[in-house]
C-alpha positions as CSV (number, residue, x, y, z in Angstrom):
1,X,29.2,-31.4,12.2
2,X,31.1,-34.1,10.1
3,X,33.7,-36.2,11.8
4,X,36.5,-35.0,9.4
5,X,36.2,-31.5,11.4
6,X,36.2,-32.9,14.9
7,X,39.1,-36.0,14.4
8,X,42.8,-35.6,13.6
9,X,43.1,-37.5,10.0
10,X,45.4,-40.9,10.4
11,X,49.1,-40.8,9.9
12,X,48.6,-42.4,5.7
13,X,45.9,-39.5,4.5
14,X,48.0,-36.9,5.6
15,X,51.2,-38.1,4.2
16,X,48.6,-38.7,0.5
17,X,47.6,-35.3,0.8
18,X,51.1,-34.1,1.2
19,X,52.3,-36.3,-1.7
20,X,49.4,-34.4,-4.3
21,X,50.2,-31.3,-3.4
22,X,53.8,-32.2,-4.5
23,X,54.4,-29.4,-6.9
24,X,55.4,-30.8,-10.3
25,X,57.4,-28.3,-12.8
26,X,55.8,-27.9,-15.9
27,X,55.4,-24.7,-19.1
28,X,52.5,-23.8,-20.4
29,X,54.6,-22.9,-23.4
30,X,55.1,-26.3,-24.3
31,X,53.0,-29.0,-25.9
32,X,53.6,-31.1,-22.5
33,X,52.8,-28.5,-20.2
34,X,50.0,-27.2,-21.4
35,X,48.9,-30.7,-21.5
36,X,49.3,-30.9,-17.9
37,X,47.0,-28.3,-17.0
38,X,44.3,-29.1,-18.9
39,X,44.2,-32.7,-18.0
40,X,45.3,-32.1,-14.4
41,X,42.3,-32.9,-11.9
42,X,41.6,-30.7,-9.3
43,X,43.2,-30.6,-5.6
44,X,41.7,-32.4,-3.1
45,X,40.7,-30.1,-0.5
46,X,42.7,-30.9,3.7
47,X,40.3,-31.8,6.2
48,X,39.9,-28.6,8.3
49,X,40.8,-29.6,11.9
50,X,39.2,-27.6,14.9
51,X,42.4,-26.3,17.3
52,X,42.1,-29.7,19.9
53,X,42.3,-31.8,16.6
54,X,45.0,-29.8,15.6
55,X,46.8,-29.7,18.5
56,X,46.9,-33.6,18.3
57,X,49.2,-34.2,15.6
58,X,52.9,-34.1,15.8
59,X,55.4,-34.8,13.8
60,X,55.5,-35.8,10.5
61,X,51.3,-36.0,10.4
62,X,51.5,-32.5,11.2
63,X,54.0,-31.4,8.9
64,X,52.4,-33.5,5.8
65,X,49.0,-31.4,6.8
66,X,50.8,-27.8,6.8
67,X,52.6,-28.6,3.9
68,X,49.3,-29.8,2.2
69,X,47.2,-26.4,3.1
70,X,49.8,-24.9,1.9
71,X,49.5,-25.9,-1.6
72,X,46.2,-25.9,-1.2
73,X,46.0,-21.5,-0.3
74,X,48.4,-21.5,-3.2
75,X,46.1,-23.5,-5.7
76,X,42.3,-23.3,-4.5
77,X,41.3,-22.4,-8.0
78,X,40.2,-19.5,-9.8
79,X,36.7,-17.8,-8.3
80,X,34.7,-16.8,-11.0
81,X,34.3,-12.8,-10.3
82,X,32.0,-10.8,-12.8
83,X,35.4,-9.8,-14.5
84,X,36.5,-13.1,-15.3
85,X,32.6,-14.0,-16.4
86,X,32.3,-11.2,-19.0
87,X,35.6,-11.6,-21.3
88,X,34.9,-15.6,-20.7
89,X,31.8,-15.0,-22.1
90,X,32.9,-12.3,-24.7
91,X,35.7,-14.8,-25.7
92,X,33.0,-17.8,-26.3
93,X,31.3,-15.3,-28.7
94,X,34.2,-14.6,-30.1
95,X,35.8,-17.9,-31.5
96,X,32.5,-19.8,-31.4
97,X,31.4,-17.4,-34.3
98,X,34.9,-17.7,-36.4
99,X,33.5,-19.7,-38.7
100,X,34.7,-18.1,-42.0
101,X,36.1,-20.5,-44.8
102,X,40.3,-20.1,-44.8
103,X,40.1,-17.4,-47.2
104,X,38.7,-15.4,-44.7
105,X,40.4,-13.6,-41.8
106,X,38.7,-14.7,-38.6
107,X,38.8,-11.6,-35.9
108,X,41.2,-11.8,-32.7
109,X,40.3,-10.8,-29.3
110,X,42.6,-8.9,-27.0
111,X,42.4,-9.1,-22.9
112,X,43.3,-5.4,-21.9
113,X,43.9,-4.2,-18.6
114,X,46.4,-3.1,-15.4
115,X,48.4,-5.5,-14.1
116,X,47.3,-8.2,-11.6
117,X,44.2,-8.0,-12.6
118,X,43.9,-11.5,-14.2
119,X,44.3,-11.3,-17.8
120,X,46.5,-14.3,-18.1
121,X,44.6,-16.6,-15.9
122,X,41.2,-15.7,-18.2
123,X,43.2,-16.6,-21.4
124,X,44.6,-19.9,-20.1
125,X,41.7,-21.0,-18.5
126,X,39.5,-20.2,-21.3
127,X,41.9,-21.9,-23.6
128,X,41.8,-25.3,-21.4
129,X,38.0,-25.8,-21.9
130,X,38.3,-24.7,-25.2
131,X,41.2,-27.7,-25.5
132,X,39.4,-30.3,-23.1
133,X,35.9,-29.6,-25.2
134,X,37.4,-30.1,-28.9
135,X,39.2,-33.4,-27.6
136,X,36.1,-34.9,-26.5
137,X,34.4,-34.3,-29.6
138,X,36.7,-34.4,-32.1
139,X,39.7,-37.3,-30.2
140,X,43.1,-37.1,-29.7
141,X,44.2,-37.5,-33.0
142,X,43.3,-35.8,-36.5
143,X,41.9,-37.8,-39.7
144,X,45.1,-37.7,-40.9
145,X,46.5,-38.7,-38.0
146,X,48.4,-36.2,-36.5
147,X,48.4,-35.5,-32.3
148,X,45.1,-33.2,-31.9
149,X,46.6,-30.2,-30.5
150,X,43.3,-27.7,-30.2
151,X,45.1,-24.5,-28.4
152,X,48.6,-23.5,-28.8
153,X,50.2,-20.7,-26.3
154,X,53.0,-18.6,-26.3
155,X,54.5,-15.8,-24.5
156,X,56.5,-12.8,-25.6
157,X,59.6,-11.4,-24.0
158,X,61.1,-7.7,-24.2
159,X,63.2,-9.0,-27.1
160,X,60.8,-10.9,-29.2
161,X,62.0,-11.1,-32.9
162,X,60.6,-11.9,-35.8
163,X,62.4,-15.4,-35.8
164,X,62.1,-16.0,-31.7
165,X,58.0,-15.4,-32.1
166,X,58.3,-18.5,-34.7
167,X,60.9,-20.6,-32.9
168,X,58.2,-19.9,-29.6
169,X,55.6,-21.6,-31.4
170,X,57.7,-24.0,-33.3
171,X,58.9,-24.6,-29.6
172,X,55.7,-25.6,-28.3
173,X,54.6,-28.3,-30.6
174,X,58.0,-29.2,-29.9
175,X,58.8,-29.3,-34.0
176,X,62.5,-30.8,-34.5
177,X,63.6,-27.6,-36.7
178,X,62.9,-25.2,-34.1
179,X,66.2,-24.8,-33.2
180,X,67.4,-23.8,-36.3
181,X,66.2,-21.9,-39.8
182,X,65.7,-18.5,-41.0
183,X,62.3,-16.7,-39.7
184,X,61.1,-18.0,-43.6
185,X,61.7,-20.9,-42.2
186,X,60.7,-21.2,-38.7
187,X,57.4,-19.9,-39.8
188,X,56.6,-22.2,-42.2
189,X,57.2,-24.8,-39.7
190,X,55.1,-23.2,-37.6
191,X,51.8,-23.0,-40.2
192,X,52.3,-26.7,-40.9
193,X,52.2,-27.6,-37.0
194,X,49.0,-25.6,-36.6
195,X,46.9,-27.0,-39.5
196,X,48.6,-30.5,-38.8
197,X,47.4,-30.5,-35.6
198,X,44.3,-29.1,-35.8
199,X,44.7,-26.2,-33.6
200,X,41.7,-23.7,-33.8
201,X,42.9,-21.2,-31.2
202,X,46.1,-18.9,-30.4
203,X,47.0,-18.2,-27.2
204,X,49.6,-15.1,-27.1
205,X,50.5,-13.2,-23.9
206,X,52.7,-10.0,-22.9
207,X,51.6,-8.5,-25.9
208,X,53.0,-5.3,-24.6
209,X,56.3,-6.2,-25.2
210,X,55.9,-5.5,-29.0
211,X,57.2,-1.9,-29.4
212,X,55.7,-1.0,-32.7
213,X,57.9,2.1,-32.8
214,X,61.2,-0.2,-32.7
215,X,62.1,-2.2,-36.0
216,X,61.9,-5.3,-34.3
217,X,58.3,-4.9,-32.9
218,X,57.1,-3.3,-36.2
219,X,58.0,-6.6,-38.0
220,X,56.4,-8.8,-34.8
221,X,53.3,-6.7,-35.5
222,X,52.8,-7.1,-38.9
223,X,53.6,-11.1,-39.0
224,X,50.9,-11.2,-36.5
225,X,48.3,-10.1,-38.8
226,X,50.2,-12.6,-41.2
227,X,49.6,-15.1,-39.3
228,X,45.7,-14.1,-39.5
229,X,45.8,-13.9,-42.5
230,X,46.9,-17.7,-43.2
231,X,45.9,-19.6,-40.1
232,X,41.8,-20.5,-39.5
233,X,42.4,-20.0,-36.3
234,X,40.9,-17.5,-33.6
235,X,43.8,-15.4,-31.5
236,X,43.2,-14.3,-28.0
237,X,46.1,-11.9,-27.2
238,X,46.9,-10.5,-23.7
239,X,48.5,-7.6,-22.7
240,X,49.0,-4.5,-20.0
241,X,47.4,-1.0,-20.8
242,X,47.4,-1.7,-24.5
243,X,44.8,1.2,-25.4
244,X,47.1,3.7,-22.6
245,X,50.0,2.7,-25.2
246,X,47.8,3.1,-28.4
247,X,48.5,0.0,-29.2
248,X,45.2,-0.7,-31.6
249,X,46.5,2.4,-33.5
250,X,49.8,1.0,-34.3
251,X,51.8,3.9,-33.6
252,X,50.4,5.8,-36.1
253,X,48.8,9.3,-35.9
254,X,46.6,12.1,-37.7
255,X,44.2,10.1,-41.1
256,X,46.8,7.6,-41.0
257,X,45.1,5.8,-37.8
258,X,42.2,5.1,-40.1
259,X,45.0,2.3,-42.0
260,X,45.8,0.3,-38.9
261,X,44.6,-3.0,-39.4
262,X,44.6,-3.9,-35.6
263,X,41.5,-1.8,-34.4
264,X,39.5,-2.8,-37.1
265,X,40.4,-6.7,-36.4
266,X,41.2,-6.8,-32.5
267,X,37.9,-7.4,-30.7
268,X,39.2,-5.2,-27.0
269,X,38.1,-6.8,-24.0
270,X,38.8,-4.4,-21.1
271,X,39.4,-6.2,-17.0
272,X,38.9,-3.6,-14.6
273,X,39.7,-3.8,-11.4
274,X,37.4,-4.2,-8.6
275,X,35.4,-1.2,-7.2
276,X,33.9,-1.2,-3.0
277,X,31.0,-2.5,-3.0
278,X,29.0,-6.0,-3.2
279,X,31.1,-7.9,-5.7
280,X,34.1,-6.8,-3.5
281,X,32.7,-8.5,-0.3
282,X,31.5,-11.5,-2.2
283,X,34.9,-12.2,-3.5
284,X,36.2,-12.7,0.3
285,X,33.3,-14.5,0.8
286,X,34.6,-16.6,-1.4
287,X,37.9,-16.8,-0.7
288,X,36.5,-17.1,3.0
289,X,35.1,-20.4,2.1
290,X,38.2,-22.1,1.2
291,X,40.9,-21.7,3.8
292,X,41.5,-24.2,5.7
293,X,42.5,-22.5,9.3
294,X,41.6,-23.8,12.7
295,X,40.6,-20.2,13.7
296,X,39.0,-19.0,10.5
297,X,35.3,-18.3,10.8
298,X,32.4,-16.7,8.4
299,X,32.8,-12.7,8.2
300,X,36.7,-13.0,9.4
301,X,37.6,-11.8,5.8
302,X,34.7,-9.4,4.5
303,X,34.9,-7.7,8.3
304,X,38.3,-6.4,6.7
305,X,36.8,-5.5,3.4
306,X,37.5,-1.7,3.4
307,X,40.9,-2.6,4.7
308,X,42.0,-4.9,1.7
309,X,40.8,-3.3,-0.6
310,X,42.8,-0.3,0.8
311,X,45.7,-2.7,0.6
312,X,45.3,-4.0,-2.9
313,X,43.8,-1.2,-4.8
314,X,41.3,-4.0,-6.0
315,X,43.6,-5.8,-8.1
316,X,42.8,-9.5,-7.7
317,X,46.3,-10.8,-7.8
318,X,47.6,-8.4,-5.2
319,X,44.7,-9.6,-3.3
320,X,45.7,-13.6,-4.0
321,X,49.3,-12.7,-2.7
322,X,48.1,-11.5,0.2
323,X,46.0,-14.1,1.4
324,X,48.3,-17.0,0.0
325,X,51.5,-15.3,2.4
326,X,49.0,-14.2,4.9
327,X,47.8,-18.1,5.2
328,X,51.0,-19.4,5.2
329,X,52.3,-17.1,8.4
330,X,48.7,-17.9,9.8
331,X,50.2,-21.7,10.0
332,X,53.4,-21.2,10.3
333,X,53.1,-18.7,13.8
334,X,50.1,-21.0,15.1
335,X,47.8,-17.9,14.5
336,X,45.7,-20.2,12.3
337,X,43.6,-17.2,11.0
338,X,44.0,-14.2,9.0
339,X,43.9,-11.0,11.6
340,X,44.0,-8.1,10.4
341,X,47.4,-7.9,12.4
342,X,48.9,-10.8,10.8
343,X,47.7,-9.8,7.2
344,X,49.4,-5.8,7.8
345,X,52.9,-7.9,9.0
346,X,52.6,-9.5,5.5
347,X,54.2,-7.5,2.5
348,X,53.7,-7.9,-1.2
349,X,54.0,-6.3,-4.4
350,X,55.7,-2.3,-4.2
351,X,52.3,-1.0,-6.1
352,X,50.1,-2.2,-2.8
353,X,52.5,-1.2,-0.3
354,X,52.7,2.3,-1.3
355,X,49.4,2.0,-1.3
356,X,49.4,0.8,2.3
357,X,51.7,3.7,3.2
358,X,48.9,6.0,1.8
359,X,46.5,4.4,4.0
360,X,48.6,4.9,7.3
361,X,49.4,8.3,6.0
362,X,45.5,9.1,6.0
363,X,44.5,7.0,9.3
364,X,47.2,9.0,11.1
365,X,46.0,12.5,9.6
366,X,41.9,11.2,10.5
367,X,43.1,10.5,14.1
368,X,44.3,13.7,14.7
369,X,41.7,15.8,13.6
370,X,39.4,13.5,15.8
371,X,41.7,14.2,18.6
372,X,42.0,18.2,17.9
373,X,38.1,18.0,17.2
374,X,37.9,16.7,21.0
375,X,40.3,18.8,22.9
């Protein structure tokens, strides 16, 4: 075995690995931010220290090493499940084919699903290749000379207006006027900082704020499709139970269904969430193979398999939440692994925990039919 898991690390790496995993604030609804995450390199991975190495530093070493596995259980990156696969490689279809002239509406793609299920994270992540691949081959800077801005994101609130949808994207190139104007006038801004910059794709979450039934979310709606209409650019939308909400019918019902524009233009790509089975166990293999615990070992996490996903109701973000809190009590007690003790002391979102009380509910009613079954 390497030397880095046998040796306590010196005194200067762990205070550098406690200084990048400084967490720097940043929106990915702004020019800058965005920036930030698609440039942003990723984390350097701790040293993983057996228990004696471990129990050698003291201090501030130790302190700078907790705080950097910390970060790192909160940022490890994304694992690339079959869910996340398929709509990446739907999505690739999807924009690489947009190719019609600007008279031509290209179609949109829309990330459907339950929540915690990763919608958001497939959109942005598609959207920073996307970014980091048309600045390599295109530059930074148009032929006119303009800042290259490939992907522009946004997300909508409960409130979203006509005129707050176009000060959001006026926002996020940062335009000077987006603090003031009519809606007119914001969105005309807005066109001119898309084809200025050269953006080719639209990123637009919480798409299931727009209440097409409401005046507001009728008019959000339709300057949506405006917005196809006059930008050669691809949307990706994302949203929560969209097709539950009828959303591609656009509130309409009966012969009039056959009129909305937004199932005939909205390519749907469903994220499910995970069933028992292989792909279940080889996500916490995965996941296995990047904590950084004295006490972990191979199997710790898929020996619990049945019991997270009874837990999580295989929803991958319940799942992350878990493990990030459950690693971070693993440090903080000394426990250094996850237990299926430690990871039932950890709560997290209400849908899981009722889900947990289920669980108990049916152990409990198994164990005494066992015991009645005996006596």
């Amino acid at each position: 075995m390497s030397r880095t898991h046998h040796q306590a690390p010196q005194q200067k790496p762990a205070q550098q690995a406690g200084q990048e995993g400084a967490q720097v604030a940043y929106s990915l609804s702004r020019k800058e931010g965005w920036r930030r995450f698609v440039e942003t390199t990723p984390r350097t991975r701790p040293e993983t220290l057996t228990a004696t190495a471990l129990a050698r530093l003291g201090g501030d070493v130790r302190a700078d090493y907790d705080e950097a596995r910390h970060d790192w259980h909160a940022n490890f990156g994304t694992i690339a499940t079959p869910q996340l696969t398929a709509v990446r490689d739907e999505l690739e279809l999807i924009v690489a084919s947009n190719r019609q002239d600007a008279d031509r509406v290209c179609g949109a793609a829309v990330i459907d699903g339950q929540p915690g299920l990763g919608k958001t994270t497939i959109a942005n992540l598609f959207g920073r290749d996307f970014d980091r691949t048309a600045r390599r081959r295109h530059g930074t800077v148009t032929e006119a000379g303009d800042e290259r801005i490939p992907v522009f994101r946004v997300g909508l609130t409960s409130n979203t207006t006509l005129r707050t949808l176009n000060k959001m994207i006026c926002e996020f190139y940062g335009h000077p006027g987006a603090s003031r104007g009519s809606a007119a006038q914001l969105a005309s801004y807005a066109l001119d900082c898309v084809l200025q910059c050269g953006t080719r794709v639209g990123i637009i979450d919480d798409v299931h704020f727009i209440d097409q039934h409401s005046r507001d979310g009728l008019a959000v709606s339709n300057h949506l499709k405006w917005l196809a209409n006059e930008l050669p650019i691809t949307f990706i939308y994302a949203g929560v139970g969209l097709a539950e909400r009828r959303f591609f019918d656009e509130g309409l019902s009966g012969p009039s269904v056959a009129l909305a524009q937004t199932a005939r233009r909205w390519t749907r790509l469903a994220v499910d969430p995970f069933e028992r089975g292989k792909h279940w166990r080889a996500l916490l293999k995965a996941i296995e193979k990047q904590l950084v615990l004295a006490h972990t070992r191979p199997g710790q996490l898929t020996s619990l398999a049945d019991y997270l996903f009874a837990r999580t109701g295989g929803h991958i973000g319940s799942l992350m939440t878990l493990i990030t809190r459950g690693c971070f009590k693993a440090i903080r007690t000394g426990d250094e692994q996850l237990s299926h003790d430690l990871l039932d002391s950890v709560r997290i979102d209400e849908a899981s925990e009722k889900a947990r009380h289920r669980l108990e509910a049916a152990t409990r009613t198994s164990r005494t039919a066992r015991q009645r079954a005996a006596s």
